[in-house]
C-alpha positions, 0 to 999 in steps of 0.5 A: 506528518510523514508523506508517501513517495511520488513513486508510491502514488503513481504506483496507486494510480496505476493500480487503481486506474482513473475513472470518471464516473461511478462503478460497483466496488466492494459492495458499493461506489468509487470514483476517480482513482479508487475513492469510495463512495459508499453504498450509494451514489452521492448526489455531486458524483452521479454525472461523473467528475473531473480528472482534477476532481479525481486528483482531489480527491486521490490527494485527500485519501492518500492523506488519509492512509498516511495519517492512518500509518502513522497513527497505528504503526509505533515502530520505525519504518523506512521508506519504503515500508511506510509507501508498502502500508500506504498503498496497503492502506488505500486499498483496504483501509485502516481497519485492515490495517490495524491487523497488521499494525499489532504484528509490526509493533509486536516487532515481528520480522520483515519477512513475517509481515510481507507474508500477512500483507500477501493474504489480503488477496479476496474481495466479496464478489456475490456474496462470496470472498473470491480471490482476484488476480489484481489483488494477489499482484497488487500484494506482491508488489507492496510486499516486495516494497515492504522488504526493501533496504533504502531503495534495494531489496532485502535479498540484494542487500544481503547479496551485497553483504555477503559479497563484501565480506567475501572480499574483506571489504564491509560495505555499510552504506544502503544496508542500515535501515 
């Protein structure tokens, strides 16, 4: 099975931080590095857990999210794209996923599908779909994942192409997806 970048996962990390006993998330628990628990506390988790734990337990959920892309998306994807949906994933599940998941294998452009990663921005706080300064961040930087070319961002690469050209010189190295 394809595996997410270590530079993806630290980026998860540090999105969702490290907490070692349970907090209110989503209309329900986490722990550790975003783990849901559900609506109530499970038993092993209400004293809180251990940094290896939480380590555990991030290893299992990215796991997850990584067979959820494989599994939904049949179109190739780069690298970077696969880590944009993992992170996408993780954060959101893979029902969210499939959404996107339909416009990808539809074959609809990079661009198109930064922009429908950019709208998962709300989550329900009091009942209400809010949206967070976290997520809206969180979204730009997946999606600006999700347009890179093998490391460099569609725009660059575009830049390179057109200053090649300009100076007779083709560069194909790094513009292949």
């Amino acid at each position: 099975m394809r595996q997410a970048s270590a530079d993806i996962k630290a980026f998860i990390k540090e999105e969702e931080g490290l907490k070692l006993t349970a907090y209110s998330d989503a209309g329900g628990y986490s722990i550790g590095y975003g783990h849901y628990l559900g609506t109530n506390i499970p038993q092993p988790y209400r004293n809180g857990i251990t940094k290896e734990k939480a380590q555990s337990l991030f290893e299992a959920d990215v796991r997850q999210a990584e067979r959820a892309v494989t599994e939904e998306v049949n179109q190739p994807l780069n690298q970077n794209q696969f880590d944009a949906l993992v992170s996408f994933t993780y954060n959101l599940g893979q029902d969210n996923l499939k959404t996107l998941a339909e416009y990808i294998n539809e074959g609809r452009s990079t661009r198109f599908i930064q922009d429908k990663i950019k709208e998962y921005t709300k989550a329900k706080i009091d009942g209400e779909y809010k949206e967070l300064a976290g997520l809206v961040d969180r979204r730009k930087a997946e999606a600006k994942r999700y347009g890179r070319q093998r490391g460099m961002a569609t725009a660059e690469v575009s830049a390179l192409a057109v200053a090649a050209v300009g100076t007779g010189f083709l560069l194909y190295k790094g513009v292949k997806q």
